[in-house]
C-alpha positions as CSV (number, residue, x, y, z in Angstrom):
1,X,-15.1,89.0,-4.9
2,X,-17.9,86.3,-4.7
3,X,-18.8,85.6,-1.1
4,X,-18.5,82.0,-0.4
5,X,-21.3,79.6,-0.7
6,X,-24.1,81.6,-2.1
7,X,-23.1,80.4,-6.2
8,X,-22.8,77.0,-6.6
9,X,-23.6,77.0,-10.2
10,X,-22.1,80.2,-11.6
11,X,-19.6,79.3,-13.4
12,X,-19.8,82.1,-15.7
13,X,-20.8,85.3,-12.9
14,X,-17.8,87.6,-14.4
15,X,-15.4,88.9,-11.2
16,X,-15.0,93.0,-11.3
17,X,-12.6,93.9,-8.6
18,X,-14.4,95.4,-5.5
19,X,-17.6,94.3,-6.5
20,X,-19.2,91.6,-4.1
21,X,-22.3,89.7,-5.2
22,X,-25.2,87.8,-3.1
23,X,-28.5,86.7,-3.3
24,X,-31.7,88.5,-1.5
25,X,-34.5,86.5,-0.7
26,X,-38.3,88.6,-1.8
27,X,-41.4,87.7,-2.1
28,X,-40.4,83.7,-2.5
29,X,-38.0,84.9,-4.9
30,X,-34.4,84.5,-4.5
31,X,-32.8,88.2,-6.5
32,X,-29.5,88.5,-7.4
33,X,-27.6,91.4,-6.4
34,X,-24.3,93.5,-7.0
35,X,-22.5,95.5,-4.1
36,X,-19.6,98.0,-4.4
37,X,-18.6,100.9,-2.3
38,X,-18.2,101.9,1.1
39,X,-21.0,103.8,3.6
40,X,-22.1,106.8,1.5
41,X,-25.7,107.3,0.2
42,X,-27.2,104.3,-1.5
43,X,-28.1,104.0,-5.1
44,X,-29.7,101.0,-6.7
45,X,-29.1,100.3,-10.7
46,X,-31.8,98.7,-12.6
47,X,-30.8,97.1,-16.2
48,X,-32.4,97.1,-19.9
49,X,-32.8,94.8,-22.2
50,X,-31.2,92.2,-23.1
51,X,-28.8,93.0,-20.2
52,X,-28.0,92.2,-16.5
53,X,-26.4,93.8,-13.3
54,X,-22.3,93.8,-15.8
55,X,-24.5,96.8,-17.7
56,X,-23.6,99.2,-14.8
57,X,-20.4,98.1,-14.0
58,X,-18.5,101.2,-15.0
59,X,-20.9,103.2,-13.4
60,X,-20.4,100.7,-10.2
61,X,-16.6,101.6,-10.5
62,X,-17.3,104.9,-10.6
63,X,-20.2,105.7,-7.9
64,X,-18.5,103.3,-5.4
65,X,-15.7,106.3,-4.7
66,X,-18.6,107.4,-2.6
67,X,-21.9,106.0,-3.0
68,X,-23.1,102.1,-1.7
69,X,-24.4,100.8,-4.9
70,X,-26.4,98.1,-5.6
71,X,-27.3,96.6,-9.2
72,X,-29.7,93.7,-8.9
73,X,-31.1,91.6,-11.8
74,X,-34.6,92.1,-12.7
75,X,-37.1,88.8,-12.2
76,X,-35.7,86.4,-15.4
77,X,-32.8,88.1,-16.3
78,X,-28.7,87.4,-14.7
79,X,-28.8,85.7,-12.0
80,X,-32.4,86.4,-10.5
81,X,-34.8,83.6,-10.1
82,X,-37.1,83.6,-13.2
83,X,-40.7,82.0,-12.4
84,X,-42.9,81.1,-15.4
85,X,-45.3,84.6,-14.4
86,X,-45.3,88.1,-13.0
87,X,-43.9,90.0,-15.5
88,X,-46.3,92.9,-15.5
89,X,-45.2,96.4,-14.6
90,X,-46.7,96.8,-10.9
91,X,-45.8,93.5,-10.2
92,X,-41.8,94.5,-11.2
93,X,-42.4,97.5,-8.6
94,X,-43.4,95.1,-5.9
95,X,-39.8,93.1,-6.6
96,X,-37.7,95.9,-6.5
97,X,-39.6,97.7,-3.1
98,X,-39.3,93.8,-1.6
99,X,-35.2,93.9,-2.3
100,X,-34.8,97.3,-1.3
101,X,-36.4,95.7,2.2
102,X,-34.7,92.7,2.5
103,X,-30.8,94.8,1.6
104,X,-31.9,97.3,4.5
105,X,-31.8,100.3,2.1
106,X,-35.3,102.8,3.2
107,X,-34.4,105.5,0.7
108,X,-32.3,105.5,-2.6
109,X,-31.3,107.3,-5.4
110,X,-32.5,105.3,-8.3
111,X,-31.2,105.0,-11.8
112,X,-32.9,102.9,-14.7
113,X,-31.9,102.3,-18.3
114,X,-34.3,101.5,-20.9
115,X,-36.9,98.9,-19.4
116,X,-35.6,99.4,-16.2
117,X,-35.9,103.2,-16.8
118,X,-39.5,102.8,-17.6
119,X,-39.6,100.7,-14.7
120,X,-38.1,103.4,-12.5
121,X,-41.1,106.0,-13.8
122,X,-43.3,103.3,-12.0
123,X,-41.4,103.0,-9.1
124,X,-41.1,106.9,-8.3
125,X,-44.8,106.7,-8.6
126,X,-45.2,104.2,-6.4
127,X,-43.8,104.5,-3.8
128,X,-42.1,108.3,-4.0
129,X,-40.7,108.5,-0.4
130,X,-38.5,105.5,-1.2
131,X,-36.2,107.6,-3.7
132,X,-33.9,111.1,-2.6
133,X,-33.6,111.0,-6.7
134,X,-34.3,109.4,-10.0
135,X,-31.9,109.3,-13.7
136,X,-33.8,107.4,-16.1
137,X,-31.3,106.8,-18.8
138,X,-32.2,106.1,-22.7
139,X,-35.8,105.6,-21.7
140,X,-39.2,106.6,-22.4
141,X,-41.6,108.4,-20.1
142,X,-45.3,107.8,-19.4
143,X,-46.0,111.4,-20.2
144,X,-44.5,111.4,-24.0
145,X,-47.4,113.5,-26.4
146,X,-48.9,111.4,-29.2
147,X,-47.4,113.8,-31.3
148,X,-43.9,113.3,-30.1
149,X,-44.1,109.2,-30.1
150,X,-46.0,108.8,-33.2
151,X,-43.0,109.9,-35.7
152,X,-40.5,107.7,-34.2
153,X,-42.8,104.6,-33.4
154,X,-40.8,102.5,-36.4
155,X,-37.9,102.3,-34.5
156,X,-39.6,99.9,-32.1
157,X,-40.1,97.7,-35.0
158,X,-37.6,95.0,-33.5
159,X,-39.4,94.3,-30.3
160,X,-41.8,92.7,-32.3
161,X,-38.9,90.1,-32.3
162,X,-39.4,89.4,-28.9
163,X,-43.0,89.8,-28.0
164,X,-45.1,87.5,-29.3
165,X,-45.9,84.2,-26.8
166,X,-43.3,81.2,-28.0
167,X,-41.7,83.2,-30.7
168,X,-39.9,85.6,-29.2
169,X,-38.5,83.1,-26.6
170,X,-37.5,80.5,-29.5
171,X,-35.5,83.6,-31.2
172,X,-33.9,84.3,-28.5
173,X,-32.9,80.8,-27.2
174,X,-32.1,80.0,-31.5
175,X,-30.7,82.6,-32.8
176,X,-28.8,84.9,-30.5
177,X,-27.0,86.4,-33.8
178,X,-30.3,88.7,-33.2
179,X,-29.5,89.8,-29.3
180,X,-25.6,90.3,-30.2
181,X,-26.5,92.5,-33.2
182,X,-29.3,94.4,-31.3
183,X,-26.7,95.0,-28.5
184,X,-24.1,96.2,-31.6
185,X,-26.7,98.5,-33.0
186,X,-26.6,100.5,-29.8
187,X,-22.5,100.1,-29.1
188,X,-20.8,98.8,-32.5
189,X,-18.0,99.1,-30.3
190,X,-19.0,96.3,-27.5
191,X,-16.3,93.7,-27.4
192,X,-17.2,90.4,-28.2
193,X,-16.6,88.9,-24.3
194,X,-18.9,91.7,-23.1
195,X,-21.6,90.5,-25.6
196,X,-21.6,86.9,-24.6
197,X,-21.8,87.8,-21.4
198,X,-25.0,89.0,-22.1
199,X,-26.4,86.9,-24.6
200,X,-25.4,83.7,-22.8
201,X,-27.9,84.2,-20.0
202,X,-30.9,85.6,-22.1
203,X,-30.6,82.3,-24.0
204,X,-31.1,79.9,-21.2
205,X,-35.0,78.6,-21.6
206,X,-36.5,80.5,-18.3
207,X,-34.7,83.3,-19.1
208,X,-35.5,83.5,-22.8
209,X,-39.4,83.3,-21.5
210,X,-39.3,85.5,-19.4
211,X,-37.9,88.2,-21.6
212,X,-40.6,87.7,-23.7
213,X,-43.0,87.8,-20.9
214,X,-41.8,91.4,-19.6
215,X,-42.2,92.5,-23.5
216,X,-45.5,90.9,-23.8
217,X,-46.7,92.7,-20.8
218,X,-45.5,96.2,-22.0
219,X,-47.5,95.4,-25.0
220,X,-50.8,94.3,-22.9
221,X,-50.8,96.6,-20.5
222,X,-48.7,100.0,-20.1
223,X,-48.6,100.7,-24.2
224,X,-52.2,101.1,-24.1
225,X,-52.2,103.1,-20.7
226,X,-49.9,105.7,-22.2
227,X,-51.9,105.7,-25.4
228,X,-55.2,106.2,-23.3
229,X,-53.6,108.9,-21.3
230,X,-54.0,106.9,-17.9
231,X,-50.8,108.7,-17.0
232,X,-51.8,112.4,-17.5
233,X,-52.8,113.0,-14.1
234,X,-50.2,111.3,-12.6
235,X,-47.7,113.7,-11.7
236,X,-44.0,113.1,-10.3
237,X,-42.5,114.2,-6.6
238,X,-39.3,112.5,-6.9
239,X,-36.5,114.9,-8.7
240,X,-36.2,113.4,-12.0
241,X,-33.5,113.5,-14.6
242,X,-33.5,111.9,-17.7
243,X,-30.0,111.5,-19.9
244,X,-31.0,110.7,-23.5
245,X,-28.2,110.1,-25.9
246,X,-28.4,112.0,-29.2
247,X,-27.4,109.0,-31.3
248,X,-30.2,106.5,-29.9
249,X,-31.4,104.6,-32.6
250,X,-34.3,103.2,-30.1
251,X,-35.5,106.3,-27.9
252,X,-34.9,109.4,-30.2
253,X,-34.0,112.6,-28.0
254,X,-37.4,114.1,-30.1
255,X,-40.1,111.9,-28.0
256,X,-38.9,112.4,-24.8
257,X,-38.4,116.0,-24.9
258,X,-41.2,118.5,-24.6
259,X,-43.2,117.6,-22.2
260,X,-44.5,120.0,-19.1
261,X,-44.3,117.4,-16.3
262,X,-43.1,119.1,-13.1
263,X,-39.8,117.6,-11.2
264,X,-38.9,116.1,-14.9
265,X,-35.9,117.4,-16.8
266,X,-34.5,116.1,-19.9
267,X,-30.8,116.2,-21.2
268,X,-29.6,115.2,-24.8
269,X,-26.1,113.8,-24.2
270,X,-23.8,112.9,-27.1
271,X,-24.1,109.1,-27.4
272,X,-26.3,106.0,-28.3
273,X,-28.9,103.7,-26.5
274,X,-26.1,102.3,-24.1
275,X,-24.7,105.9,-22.3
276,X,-24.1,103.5,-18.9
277,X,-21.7,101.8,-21.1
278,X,-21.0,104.6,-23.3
279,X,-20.9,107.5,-21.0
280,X,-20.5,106.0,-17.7
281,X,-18.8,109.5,-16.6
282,X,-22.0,111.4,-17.4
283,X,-24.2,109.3,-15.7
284,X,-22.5,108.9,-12.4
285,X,-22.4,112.7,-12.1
286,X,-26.2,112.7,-12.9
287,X,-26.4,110.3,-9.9
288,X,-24.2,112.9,-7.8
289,X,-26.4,115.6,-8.7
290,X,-29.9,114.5,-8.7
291,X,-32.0,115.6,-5.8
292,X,-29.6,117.7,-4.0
293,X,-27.1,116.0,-1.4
């Protein structure tokens, strides 16, 4: 249901029954935002790459039997307003603390997949009292060992694609074959609709840039953090869990594993890089479980 007024140009916002949709004004932003469920603990969904709040919606259908869940879009991507800069890591963290404000919400379980599972690490750092749990889902972790990363680094080889400053936005905006087959590689068995939905937004001009923005940043800033080891004494507080599928050709189950970081478990779950998609069973029962009740 789309509450009246608030989408006067969204011609292509895709209806899920139950699902309620409306716009939350932060930080001079305006941030789209997905509702379902009734009065039970509230959880808030954060998207990957080259995706949007329609990533969670099986999840949505599934945690709204008991949970309120929210699943906004990300500064540039969906729906959200996409300025030409902020696009860094801490500024990201400032969006999603200024939404949770402005929806009411003090204290959530938190889920995250890929980006915005690296973006959840941040978050839980953060600001730690704001989250009663965190599933990262089909991401990486600030406190991956050299020796872990270093084996796998060639399968990041594609987000060279989308980094570079003009480049990565004109591929985007001129060849979405790339987007569709990248969102193939993880589910060969996306339907076609499901892809455009996706695709259609990233190729929009702002939105194109600003994808390239929040890879340009990675590359700028928190790449060389992790390599320098910046994160090492940072340690979680939040309850952690992170669901890594088995068949993820992006973040293998091998450099995520094997790290000694208190509150941070790690479960290898048969799937690819899309398990909210995939596996929306397994991670709704993560969300159940994480942190206790």
């Amino acid at each position: 249901m789309r509450r009246a007024g608030l989408y006067p140009s969204m011609t292509t916002l895709t209806e899920l029954p139950g699902v309620t949709h409306r716009y939350v004004t932060a930080r001079g932003l305006r941030f789209h935002v997905a509702e379902a469920g009734g009065d039970g603990p509230p959880v808030l969904l954060l998207h990957g790459f080259p995706q949007h709040w329609y990533a969670w919606r099986h999840v949505l259908a599934d945690l709204a039997a008991d949970h309120r869940v929210y699943a906004m879009d990300l500064r540039g991507a969906g729906w959200s307003d996409a300025p030409r800069r902020g696009y860094d890591t801490a500024n990201l963290v400032r969006d999603v603390l200024a939404v949770l404000d402005g929806l009411g919400a003090r204290r959530v379980r938190l889920v995250g997949h890929e980006w915005g599972g690296w973006l959840g690490f941040h978050l839980a750092l953060a600001a730690p009292e704001r989250f009663a749990g965190y599933v990262a889902v089909n991401a990486p972790h600030p406190w991956m060992p050299h020796g872990k990363v270093l084996p796998h680094v060639w399968r990041y080889w594609y987000t060279a694609l989308f980094e570079y400053p003009l480049l990565g936005a004109w591929i985007m905006r001129a060849r979405p074959g790339v987007l569709a087959w990248l969102l193939r590689r993880g589910r060969p068995s996306l339907p076609a609709a499901d892809v455009d939905v996706f695709v259609e937004r990233t190729q929009q001009r702002e939105r194109a840039r600003a994808a390239q923005q929040v890879h340009w940043q990675l590359v700028l800033r928190d790449i060389p953090r992790r390599a320098l080891g910046r994160y090492r004494h940072r340690g979680l507080t939040v309850p952690t869990l992170l669901l890594a599928g088995d068949r993820d050709f992006a973040v293998a189950p091998g450099s995520v594993t094997g790290a000694a970081v208190p509150r941070l478990h790690v479960r290898v779950v048969p799937g690819g890089h899309y398990l909210p998609e995939q596996r929306p069973d397994v991670v709704a029962a993560a969300v159940r479980n994480v942190g206790g009740h």
